[in-house]
C-alpha positions, -999 to +999 in steps of 0.1 A: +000+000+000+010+028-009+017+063+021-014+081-003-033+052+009-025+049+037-026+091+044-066+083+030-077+055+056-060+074+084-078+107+071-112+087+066-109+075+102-104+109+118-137+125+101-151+096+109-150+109+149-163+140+138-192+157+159-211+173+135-235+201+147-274+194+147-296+213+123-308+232+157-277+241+167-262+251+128-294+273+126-289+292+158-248+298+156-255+311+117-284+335+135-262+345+162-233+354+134-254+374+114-267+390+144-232+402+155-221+411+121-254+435+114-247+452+148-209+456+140-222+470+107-244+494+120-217+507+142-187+511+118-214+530+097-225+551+130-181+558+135-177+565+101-205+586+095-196+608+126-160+611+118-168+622+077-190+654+095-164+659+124-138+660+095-161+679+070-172+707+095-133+711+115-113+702+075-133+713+046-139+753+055-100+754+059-096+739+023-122+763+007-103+796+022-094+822-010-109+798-033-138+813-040-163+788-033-188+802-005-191+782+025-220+779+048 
């Protein structure tokens, strides 16, 4: 036999000890994931909204100075 083989059984015996998750318990980890990644969404939007008007009201009027363009 040869190591391929042998590499193969050994693999096929391994997965063969495998817990696999229930359907339950698949269901309410993928839940839980989404869950977290909606919420960490919804904050990196909240951060990078605030910092693009903290930036555009302390940066932009300082770029606009002499050129002509009125501000606000």
């Amino acid at each position: 036999m040869s190591k391929f083989w042998i590499f193969l059984t050994s693999v096929w015996q391994e997965a063969k000890k495998i817990n696999w998750p229930t359907r339950k318990e698949l269901l309410n980890s993928t839940l839980v994931v989404l869950i977290v990644i909606a919420i960490f969404a919804v904050y990196l939007f909240a951060v990078d909204f605030g910092l693009l008007q903290l930036f555009s009201w302390l940066v932009y009027p300082v770029f606009l100075r002499g050129s002509g363009v009125p501000t606000q």
